[in-house]
N, C-alpha and C positions, 0 to 999 in steps of 0.2 A: 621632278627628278626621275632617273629612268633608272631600272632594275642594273646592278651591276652585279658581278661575278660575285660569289660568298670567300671570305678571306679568313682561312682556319689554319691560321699559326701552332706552327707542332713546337712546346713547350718546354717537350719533354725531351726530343732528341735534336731540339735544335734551334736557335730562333734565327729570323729570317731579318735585318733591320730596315729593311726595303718595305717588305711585310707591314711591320709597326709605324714607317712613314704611313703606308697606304690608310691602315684602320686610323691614322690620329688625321690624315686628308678628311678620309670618309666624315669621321664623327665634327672637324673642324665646318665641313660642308654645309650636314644638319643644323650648326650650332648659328650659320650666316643665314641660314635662308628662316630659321626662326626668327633668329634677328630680325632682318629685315620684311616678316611678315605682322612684326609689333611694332617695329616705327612704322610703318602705311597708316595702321590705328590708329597715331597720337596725333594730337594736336599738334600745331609748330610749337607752340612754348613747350609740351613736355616733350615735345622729341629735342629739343633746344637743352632740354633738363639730362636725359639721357646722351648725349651726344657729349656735354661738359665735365659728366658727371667722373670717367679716367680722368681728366684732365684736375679737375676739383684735387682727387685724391695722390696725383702723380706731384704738384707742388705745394708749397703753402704761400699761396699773394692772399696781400692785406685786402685788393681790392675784389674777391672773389669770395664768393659765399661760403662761410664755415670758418673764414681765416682766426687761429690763435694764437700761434707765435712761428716763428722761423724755426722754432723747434720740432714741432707736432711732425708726430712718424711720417712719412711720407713716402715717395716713389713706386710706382705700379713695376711688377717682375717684367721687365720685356716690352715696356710699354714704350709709341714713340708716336706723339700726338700726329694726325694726320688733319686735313685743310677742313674735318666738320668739323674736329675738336678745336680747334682754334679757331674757328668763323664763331662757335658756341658759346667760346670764350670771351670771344670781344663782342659778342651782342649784349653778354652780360656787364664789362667797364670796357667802353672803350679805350681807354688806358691803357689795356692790357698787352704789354709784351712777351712773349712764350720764349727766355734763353735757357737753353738746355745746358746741363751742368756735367759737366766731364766726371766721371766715377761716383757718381750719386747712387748715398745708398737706397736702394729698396726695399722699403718695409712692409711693404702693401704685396702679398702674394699673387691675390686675386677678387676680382666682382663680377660675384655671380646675381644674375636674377632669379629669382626661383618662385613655385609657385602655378599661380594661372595666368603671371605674365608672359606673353608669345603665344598663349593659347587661346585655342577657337574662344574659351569662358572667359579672357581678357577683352575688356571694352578702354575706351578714354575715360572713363568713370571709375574703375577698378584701382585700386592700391597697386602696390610694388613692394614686392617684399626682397631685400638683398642684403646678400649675405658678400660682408670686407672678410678676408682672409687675410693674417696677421703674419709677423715673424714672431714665434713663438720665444725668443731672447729678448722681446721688449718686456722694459720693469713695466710694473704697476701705473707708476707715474705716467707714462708714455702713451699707455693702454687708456686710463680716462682722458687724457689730454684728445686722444683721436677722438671717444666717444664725445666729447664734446664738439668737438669737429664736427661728428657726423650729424647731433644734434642741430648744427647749428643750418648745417644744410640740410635736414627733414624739413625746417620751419622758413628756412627760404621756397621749398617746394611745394610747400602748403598755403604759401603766400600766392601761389603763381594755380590752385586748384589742385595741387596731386599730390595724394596722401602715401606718404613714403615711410617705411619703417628697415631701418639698417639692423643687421645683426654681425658684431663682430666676434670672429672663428679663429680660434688658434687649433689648428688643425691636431694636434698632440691632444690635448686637452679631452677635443670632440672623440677621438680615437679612442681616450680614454671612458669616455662616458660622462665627462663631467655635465651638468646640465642646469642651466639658470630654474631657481622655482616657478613655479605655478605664476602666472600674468597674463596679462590680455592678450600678447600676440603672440605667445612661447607655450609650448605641451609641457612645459615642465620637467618632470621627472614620469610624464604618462609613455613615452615612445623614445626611442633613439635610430632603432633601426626600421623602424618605418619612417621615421624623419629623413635620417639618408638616402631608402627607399623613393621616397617624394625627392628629394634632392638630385638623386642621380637622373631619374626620367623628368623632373619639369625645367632644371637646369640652364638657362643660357647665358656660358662663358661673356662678358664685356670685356673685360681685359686679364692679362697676368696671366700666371700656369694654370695649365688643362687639367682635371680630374686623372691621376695615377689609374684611376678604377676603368678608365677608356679601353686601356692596353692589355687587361686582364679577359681571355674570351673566357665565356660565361661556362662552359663546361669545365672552366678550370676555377671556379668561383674560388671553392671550398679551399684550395691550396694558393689563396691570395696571399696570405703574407709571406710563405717562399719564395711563389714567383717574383712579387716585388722586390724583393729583396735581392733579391738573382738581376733583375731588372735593371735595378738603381747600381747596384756593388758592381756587376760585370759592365757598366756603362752603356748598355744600350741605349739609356734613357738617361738623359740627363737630369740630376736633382732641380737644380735651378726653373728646370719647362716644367715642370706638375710639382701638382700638390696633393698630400695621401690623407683621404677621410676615412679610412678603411673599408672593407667588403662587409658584404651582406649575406655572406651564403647561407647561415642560420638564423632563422628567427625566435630571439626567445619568444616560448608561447605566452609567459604573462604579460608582454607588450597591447597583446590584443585586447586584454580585459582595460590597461591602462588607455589605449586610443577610443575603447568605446567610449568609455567615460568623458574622455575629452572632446568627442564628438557630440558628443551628446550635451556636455557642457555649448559648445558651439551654437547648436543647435537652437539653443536657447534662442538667438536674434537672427541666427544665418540658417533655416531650418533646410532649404532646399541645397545646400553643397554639403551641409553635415550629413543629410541622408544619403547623398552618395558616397562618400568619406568613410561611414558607420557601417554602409553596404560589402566595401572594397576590403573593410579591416574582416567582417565575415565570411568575405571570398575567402582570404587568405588565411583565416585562422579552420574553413571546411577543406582544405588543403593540408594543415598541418598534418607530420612534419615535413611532406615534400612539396615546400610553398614555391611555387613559379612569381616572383616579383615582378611587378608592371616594368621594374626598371631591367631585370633581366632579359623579359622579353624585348624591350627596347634595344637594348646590348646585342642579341640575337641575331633582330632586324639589321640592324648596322654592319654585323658581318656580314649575314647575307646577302649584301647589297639591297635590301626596300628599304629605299631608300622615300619616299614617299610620304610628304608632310604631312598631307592629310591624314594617311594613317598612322604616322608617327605625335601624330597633336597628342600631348600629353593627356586630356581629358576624352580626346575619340579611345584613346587605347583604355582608358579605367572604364569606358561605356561599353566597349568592347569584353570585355574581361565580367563584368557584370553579367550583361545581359546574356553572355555563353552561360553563366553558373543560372540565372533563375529562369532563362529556358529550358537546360536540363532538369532541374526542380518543377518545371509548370508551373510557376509562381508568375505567371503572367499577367495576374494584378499590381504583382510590386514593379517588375517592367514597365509597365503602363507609369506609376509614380515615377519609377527613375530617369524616366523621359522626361514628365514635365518638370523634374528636377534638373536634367540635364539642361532643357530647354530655358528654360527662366535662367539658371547660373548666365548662359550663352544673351540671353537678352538682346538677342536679335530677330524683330519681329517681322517674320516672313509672309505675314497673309497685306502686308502694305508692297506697291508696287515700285521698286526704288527706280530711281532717277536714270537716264543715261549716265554710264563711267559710275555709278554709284553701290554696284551690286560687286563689295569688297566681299574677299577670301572666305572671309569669315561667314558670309551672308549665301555664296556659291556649297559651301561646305555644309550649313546647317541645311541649305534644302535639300541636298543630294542625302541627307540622314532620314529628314522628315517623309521622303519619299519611300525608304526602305520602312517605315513605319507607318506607312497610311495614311496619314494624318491627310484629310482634306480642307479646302478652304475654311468652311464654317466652322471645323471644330479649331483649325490654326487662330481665325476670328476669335473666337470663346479665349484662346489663351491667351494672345494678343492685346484682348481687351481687360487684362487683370485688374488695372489701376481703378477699373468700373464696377471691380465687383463689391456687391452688397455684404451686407453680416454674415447672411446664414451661408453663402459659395464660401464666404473666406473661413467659418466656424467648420464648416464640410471639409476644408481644405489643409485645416489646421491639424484636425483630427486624425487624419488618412496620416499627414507628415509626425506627428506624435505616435503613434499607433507603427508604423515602421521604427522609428529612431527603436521606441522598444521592444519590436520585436528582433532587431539587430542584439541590442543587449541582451535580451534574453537568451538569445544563442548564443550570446559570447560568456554569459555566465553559466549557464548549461555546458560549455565548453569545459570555463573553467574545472567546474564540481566535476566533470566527466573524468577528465585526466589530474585531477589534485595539482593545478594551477595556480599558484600566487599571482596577481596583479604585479609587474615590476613598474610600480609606481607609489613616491612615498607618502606613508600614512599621513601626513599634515595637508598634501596636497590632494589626494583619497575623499578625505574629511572636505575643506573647502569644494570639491565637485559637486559629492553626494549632498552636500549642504543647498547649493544653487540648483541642482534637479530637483530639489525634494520642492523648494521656494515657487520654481518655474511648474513642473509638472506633477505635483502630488494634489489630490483634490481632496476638500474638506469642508465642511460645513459653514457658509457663509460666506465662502473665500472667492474673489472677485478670477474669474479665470480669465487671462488673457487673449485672447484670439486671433491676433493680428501681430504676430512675429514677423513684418519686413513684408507678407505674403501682397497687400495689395497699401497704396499712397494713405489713403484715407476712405474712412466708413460715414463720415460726416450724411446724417439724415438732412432732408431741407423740412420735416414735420413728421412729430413724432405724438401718439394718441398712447395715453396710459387708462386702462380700462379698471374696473376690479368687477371681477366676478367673484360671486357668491356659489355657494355648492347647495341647491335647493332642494338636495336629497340628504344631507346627513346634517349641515350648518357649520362643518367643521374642514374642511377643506377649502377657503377661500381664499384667494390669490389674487396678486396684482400680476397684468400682461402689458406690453407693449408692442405696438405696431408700427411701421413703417405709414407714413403718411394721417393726412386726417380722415379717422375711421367714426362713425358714432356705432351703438354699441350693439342696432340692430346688422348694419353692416358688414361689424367683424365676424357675427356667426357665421363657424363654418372655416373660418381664414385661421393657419397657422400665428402665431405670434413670434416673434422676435423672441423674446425670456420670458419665462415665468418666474416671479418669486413671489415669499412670502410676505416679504415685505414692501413699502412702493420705493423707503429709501435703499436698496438695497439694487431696486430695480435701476434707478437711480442713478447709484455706482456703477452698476454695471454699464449702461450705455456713457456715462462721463469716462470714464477710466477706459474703455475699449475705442472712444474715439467717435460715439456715435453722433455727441453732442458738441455743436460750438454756440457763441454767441448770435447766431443767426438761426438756428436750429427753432422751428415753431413747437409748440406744444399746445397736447389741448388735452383734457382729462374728461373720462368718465366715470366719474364717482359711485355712481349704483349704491347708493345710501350712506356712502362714507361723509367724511367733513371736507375733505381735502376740495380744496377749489384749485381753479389757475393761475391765480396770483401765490398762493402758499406755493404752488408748483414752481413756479419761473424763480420766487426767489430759494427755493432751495435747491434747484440748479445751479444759481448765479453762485448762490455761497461755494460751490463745486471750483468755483472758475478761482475763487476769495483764497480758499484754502488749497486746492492743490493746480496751481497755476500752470505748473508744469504736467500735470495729466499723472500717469502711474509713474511713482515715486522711483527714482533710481538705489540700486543698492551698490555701492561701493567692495570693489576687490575683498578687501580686510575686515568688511562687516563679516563674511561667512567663515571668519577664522574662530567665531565664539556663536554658541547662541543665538536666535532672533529677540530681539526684545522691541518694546513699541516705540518708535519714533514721534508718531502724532494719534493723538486721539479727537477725534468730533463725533461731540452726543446732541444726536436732533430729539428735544423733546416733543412728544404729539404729535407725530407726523400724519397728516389726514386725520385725527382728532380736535372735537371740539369741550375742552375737560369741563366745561361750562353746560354744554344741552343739558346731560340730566338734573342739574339743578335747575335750568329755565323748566324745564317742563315739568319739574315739581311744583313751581314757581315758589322756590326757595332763593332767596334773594339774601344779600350779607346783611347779618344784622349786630356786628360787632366791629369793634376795630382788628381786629385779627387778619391781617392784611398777607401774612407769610405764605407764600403758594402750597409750599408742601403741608401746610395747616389753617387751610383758609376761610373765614367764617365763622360764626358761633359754632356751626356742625365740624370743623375742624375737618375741608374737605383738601384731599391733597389734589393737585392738581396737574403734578406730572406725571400720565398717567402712561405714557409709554415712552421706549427709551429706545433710538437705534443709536449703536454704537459705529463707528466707523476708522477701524485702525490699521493704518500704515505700519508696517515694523520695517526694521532695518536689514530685511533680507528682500525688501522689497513687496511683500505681500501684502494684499488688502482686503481686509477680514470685517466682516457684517455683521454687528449680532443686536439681536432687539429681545427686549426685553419687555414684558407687560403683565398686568394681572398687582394686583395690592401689594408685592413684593418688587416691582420695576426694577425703582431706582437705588433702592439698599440693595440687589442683583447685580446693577451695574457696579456700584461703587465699591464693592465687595470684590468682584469681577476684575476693576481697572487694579484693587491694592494686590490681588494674587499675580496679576503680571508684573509688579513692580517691586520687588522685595527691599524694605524701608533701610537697608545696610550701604545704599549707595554704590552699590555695586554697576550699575546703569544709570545712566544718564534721564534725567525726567522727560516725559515725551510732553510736546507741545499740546495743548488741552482747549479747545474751541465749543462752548457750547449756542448750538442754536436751535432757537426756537419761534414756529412762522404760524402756528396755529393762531384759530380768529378770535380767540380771547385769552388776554390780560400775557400776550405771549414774550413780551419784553421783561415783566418782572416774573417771570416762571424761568423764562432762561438765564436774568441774573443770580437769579434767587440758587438754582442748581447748580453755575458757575461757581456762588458763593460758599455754600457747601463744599463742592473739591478744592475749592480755596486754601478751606479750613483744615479739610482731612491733610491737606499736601502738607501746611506747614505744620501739621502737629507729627507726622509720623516722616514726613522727608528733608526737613529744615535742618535735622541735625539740634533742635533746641530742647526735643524730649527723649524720656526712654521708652525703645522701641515698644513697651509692653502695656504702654499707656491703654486708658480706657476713655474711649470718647462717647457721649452720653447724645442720641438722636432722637428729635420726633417726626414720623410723618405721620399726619393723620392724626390717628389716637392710639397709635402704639407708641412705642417707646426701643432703641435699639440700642444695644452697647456693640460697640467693637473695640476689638485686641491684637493686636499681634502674640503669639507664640510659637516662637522659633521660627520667626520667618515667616509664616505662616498667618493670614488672619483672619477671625471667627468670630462671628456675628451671632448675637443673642435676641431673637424678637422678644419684647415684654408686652403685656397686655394691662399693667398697672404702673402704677409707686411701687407698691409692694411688691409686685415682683421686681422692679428693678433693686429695692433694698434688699431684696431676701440674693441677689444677685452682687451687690457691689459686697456682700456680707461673708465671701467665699476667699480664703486664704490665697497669698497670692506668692511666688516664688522670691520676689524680690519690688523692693518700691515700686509700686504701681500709682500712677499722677492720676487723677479723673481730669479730664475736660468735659465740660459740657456744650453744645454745639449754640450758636448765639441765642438762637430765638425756643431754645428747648430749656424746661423747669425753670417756665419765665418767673412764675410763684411759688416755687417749690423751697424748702430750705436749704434741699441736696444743692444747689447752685452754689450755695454760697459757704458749704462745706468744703467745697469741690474748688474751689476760689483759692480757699484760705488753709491748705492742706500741706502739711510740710514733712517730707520726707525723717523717718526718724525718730518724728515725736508723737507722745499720745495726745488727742485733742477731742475735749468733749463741746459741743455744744448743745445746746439747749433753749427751745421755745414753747414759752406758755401758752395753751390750747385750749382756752374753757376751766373747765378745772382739771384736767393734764398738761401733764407735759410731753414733749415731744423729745427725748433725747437721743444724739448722736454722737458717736465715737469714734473717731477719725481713727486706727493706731500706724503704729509707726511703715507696716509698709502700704498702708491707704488703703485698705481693708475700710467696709463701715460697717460700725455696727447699732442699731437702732432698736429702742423700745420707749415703750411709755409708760409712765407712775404718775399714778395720785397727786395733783399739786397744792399744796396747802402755803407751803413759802420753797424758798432755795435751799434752804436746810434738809427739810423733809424730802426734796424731790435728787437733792443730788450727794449727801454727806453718805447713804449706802455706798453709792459707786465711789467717789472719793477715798472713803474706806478699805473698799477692796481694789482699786487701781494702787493706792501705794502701799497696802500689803503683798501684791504680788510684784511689784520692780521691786520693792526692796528682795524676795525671795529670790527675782530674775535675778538680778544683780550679784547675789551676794554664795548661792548655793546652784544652779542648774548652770554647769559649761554648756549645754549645747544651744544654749540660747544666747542672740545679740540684744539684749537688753536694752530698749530706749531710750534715748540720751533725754534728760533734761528732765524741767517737771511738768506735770501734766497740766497743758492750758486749757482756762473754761472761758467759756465764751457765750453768752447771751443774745439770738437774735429776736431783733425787734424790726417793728416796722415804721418809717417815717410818714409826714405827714400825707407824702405824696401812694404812700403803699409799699414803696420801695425797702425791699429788705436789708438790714445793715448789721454788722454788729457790734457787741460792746463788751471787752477783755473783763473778766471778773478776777479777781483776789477774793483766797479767803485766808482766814487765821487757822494755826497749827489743830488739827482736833484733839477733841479731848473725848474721853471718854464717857459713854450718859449710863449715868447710874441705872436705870435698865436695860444697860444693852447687855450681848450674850454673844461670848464669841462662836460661831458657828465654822465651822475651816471642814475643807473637803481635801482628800486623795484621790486620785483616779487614777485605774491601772487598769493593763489590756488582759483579758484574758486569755485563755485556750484557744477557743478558738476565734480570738478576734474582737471580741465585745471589749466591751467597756463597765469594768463595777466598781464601786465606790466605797469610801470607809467616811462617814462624818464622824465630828467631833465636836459635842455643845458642851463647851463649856467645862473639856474635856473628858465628856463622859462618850465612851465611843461606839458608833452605832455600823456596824460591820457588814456588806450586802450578803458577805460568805454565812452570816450568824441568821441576819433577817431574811435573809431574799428579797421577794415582792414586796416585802412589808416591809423594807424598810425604811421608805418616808412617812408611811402612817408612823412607826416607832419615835421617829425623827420628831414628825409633830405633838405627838402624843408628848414627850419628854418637855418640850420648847413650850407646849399648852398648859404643862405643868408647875413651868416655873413664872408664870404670867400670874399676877392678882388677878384675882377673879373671872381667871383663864380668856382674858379679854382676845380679840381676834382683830389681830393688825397683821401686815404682812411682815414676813421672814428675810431676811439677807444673808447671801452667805458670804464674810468678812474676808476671808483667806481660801486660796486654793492650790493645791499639788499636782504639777500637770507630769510631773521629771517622770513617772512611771509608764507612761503611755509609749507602745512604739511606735516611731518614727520611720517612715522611708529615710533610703539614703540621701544625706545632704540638705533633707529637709530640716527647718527650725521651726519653732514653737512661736507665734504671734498672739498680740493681744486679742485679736477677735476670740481666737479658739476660748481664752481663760472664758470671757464674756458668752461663748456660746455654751459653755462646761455651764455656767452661773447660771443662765439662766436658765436652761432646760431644768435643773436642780432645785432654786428658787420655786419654776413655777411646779414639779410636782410635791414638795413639802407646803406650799400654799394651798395647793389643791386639797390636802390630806389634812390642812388646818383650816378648808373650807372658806378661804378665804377669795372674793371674787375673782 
């Protein structure tokens, strides 16, 4: 197109309509010769697509794609098919007769393409993004009836290869600001007038009314809605020919903080047009407030007469515009970037030598750029060759595009704080951005970083060598590397590696999840003292292909409207461990039947001795954590209940345990499976309460775990005793024991633990030689344990009897702030069958009576000053005061009690009754029978002490 004369319509004292034909010729000109330098691109089927596409929305036939009822809004403003649209129409049903309808209303304003359609960066592979402009008097009903419509012809287009996305505008609406939320192919609520901004300059009219905004010259921006109005009312311009999306003369500044965001959101899969995008929003917000818009300058042009497509290409003019601002900056590194962002968007490879007749617009255009930029054949080669490049060019490649996007943002947040700028983008949609950047680009400990954003087809190795070096200087920095090809271990000295990590499954991840590995992919390991062979190696690849089939896990729009929480879990136990050598090399060999991994052997050895975890969450991320050292796998399991809070709140994440190590690696990995089995259905089934305690062995320890408030807390025990001195600790509300299957296989706790019932006190009792071993279940599964003398059942259980329904009867009858235990106290007998097996057996006894030397002994306890605890006994109601005695008051106590005994004989003391009501209480706290039991006994045993009794 050649230079014409510049056309500057005086506004103000006068409009010229001669004039305003000439600018709507000009800009009508622009609008054909884009046209038709984007159908040359297409294919025949989608220029077939394009060519029907007025005609689709101008009537409703049954036999035409999209068709819903003779109803659906219809008719294009001004439209009147010409011999492509109807050649297009009957390729698609031959059937098809086009009768035109006398006074047909039009409800279809206008279709626009917008975008990087018609531009140099539009290929035959590229989307369509277009925008139906509506009659803003259609109901509701009217409006979805078309979107269905327009649905129905996106998936006829998709069917034929060309991915089309409609958007319908009711031009009032848009004027207004109205704006769909946050979605895949919508800014949301992040922009409006950089939206129209793109709109105005990437534009090209298909049919219906022209943009209102054509007719307004640009030094008159800012008094857009007078002039229109002048425009439309005094008739120079008829309503019917245009359509008013409004002007642009201001930009709010919080738009820019909102478009970084959503560039940067973009960015995420499309890294090379978001950096230009992210770049263009920083042009214009280091402009603010006197911003020159791409589409202004466009506007400019077109009066001017440059009329010039090449330099009116909507993406030459944003490269234009760019590279003016970061050659004034000398930021000639990000230039450099924005080119080969320009260049890849454009994806047309100039260092190949095209065809006679084949060297299209597009391909004349991009060399005549590459020439103002130097670029020679081998480095054209270098970029041309992308789909070939390896990890570490696409890892380099990734970095530079991340590494810009923020430092884009960071100027535009720098921007923000500078001038006290709010984002005009809304908080829910704020939230969802921030949420998918943090997922996509935030780095953290173990977290699998992605690399391969769209930059190059596939990283696919043909042989990949995993090494492990050792650190032969300190012994503590040793790593697993991997390499491109097959390396042995003298070789790689010297040679960069692909990754380091700590872990080999981690490394693992990282080449499966990045794309490095297929089913073809060789492997070969260098172990350097480890266990790990190539067979553990191949199958714990394969399990890669088992469980994440589809490669890095997708996250779904609506997942980043909440929290990340874990989708899938897989725990490889023993990865390159053999949990067997150091037993062979002791030559400790099994000499029990004790068959359970995590307690294996007489020596009770555990055998999963390291733990990589591997979790997916629902934002997409994929996080590594390993675990080792005598604490592993109570780490991990601990680890999985803190991401998963037992209230159901989240959904259970899928749980895969494997294990390839070269012994006994099948019942290690059910055996750890069976474990989370347990813990799942005891705290996420919904069958217990959440505060349960579940009772674990690995090894020769002993673990409780609880929940509390959400929260759960793991106890290592090193004995019995301390797990009784443990289960013996007041609890807020009924707390259940479970015991895990193959833990206190001989214990009696099991089968306390068994036969435990919320509410009621429950003793049992087993004879030990000549003790007994008694336990005390109370009512909220507290236990409490001691042992006496056994001579018969009388002797060993009519003390506690005694003082168990001395104190319900006082709960019951005298302290409100106690829930007093329902029922009466069951005793229970375990015994052992023929087989070993512990069982037990309900006892009754008859009402007691009283033995002619018994002596009642009854205690009070009350808090003192500062907090203690002191006592008043009473034998027999003679009373023994600690305010009267002090220290000495259990010597007095026995001194008195030794007194009333014939022959001052020395048997042990009971205290019969107890008064707890005086003691302070935390708020909301209650008084249990453990505490009465722990008052007794401490009590008992120093007045036994002081009557010397063993």
């Amino acid at each position: 197109m050649t230079q014409q004369r510049e056309i500057a319509p005086d506004l103000q004292d006068g409009i010229d309509r001669k004039l305003l034909k000439q600018l709507k010729e000009r800009f009508l000109e622009v609008n054909r010769g884009r046209l038709e330098r984007m159908l040359s691109t297409l294919s025949s089927r989608h220029r077939m697509f394009l060519d029907s596409l007025p005609l689709l929305l101008h009537i409703n036939h049954p036999s035409l794609p999209g068709y819903m009822s003779g109803a659906t809004p219809c008719g294009v403003s001004g439209f009147t098919p010409n011999k492509d649209n109807l050649r297009a129409a009957q390729s698609i049903s031959r059937s098809f007769v086009f009768h035109r309808k006398a006074h047909q209303q039009e409800r279809i304003f206008s279709i626009f393409l917008m975008g990087s359609t018609g531009t140099v960066a539009h290929s035959d592979t590229s989307d369509m993004d277009i925008w139906v402009c509506y009659d803003p008097g259609l109901k509701q009903v009217a409006i979805d009836e078309l979107q269905d419509k327009l649905t129905g012809i996106e998936q006829w287009a998709d069917a034929m290869g060309l991915e089309v996305h409609f958007f319908l505008m009711d031009p009032i609406r848009f004027r207004n600001g109205v704006r769909s939320d946050l979605s895949g192919e919508d800014c949301g609520s992040a922009q409006h007038y950089l939206l129209l901004d793109e709109f105005y300059r990437t534009s090209i009219m298909v049919a219906g009314r022209y943009p209102l905004w054509w007719m307004i010259p640009a030094y008159d921006e800012k008094r857009y809605q007078e002039i229109s109005e002048t425009l439309l009312d005094k008739r120079f311009l008829k309503k019917d020919d245009c359509v008013d999306f409004g002007g642009i003369s201001d930009f709010p500044a919080g738009e820019f903080i909102g478009a970084g965001m959503w560039q940067l959101y973009k960015g995420i899969d499309s890294p090379y047009k978001s950096v230009i995008k992210i770049v263009l929003t920083e042009v214009y917000a280091s402009e603010f407030p006197n911003v020159e818009s791409l589409s202004i300058v466009y506007k400019k042009a077109v009066y001017s007469g440059r009329l010039d497509l090449d330099e009116l290409d909507p993406y030459v003019m944003l490269y234009r515009k760019i590279e003016q601002y970061l050659v004034n900056r000398n930021e000639l590194r990000r230039l450099e970037l924005i080119r080969h962002c320009f260049y890849f968007k454009v994806n047309e490879s100039l260092s190949r030598t095209p065809r006679a007749g084949d060297a299209n617009w597009r391909f004349q255009l991009m060399t005549r750029l590459v020439r103002e930029w130097g670029w020679d054949e081998p480095y054209l080669k270098q970029l041309d060759n992308r789909k070939f490049w390896k990890v570490n060019r696409v890892r380099d490649e990734r970095q530079e595009l991340v590494q810009e996007l923020n430092h884009s943002y960071r100027f535009l947040s720098s921007f923000a704080r500078d001038n006290n700028i709010e984002a005009l983008i809304k908080q829910d949609d704020m939230n969802i951005l921030g949420r998918k950047l943090y997922a996509a680009f935030e780095r953290k400990g173990g977290k699998i970083e992605l690399v391969n954003p769209g930059i190059t087809s596939s990283l696919v190795e043909d042989h990949l060598s995993f090494h492990y070096v050792r650190d032969a200087e300190h012994g503590i920095n040793n790593y697993w590397s991997v390499f491109p090809g097959y390396l042995k271990t003298k070789e790689a000295k010297g040679r960069e590696p692909i990754r380091k990590t700590r872990s080999v499954l981690e490394l693992i991840a990282w080449c499966y999840f990045n794309g490095l590995l297929d089913q073809d992919t060789r492997l070969s390991v260098e172990p350097n003292g480890t266990d790990l062979t190539e067979h553990e190696l191949q199958l714990t690849v394969q399990s890669f292909f088992q469980t994440n089939p589809e490669g890095a896990p997708y996250a779904a729009q609506q997942n980043f409207e909440h929290s990340a929480y874990p989708t899938q879990i897989t725990l490889y136990i023993n990865a390159g461990v053999d949990p067997m050598r150091p037993m062979t090399q002791k030559g400790i060999h099994r000499l029990s039947d004790q068959s359970d991994a995590l307690s294996y052997s007489a020596f009770h050895h555990n055998l999963a001795i390291t733990v990589d975890q591997i979790t997916c969450n629902s934002w997409g991320e994929i996080i590594c954590s390993l675990y080792s050292g005598e604490n592993a796998l109570i780490d991990c399991l601990v680890h999985y209940m803190r991401q998963i809070p037992p209230d159901g709140s989240i959904p259970l994440p899928r749980l895969d345990v494997r294990c390839y190590c070269t012994s006994r690696a099948t019942s290690i990995a059910n055996r750890v499976e069976e474990l989370f089995r347990d813990i799942i259905a005891c705290y996420y089934s919904g069958t217990r309460a959440l505060n349960t305690r579940y009772i674990l062995e690995i090894e020769q320890f002993l673990y409780m775990l609880q929940f509390k408030r959400n929260t759960p807390y793991v106890r290592g025990l090193r004995s019995h005793k301390d797990l009784i001195d443990c289960l013996n600790e007041t609890q807020a509300s009924y707390s259940p024991l479970v015991v895990d299957r193959n833990a206190l296989s001989r214990h009696p706790l099991r089968v306390v633990a068994k036969m435990g019932v919320p509410g009621r006190i429950q003793v049992f009792y087993q004879r030990n030689s000549e003790k007994s071993d008694i336990f005390i279940h109370d009512e909220k599964g507290s236990i409490f344990f001691t042992q006496k003398q056994y001579f018969d059942e009388n002797t060993a259980l009519n003390p506690i009897r005694h003082f168990l329904e001395n104190i319900q009867l006082r709960r019951s009858t005298l302290d409100q702030r106690e829930r007093a235990p329902t029922g009466k106290v069951a005793y229970y007998e375990i015994k052992r069958n023929n087989r070993g097996d512990m069982q037990t057996d309900r006892k009754t006894f008859p009402p007691m009576e009283t033995e002619a030397n018994h002596h009642s002994v009854q205690a009070i306890a009350q808090t003192g000053t500062f907090g203690d605890v002191f006592y008043t006994v009473y034998c027999d109601n003679r009373e023994f005061s600690q305010l009267e005695y002090g220290d000495a008051l259990f010597a007095a106590v026995a001194g008195y009690i030794a007194s009333l005994r014939r022959n001052r004989e020395r048997y042990p003391c009971y205290i019969t009754d107890l008064d707890l009501s005086q003691l302070d209480l935390q708020q909301g706290e209650e008084l249990q029978t453990v505490q009465y039991l722990q008052h007794k006994e401490k009590l008992e045993s120093a007045i036994n002490q002081a009557l010397k009794i063993p």
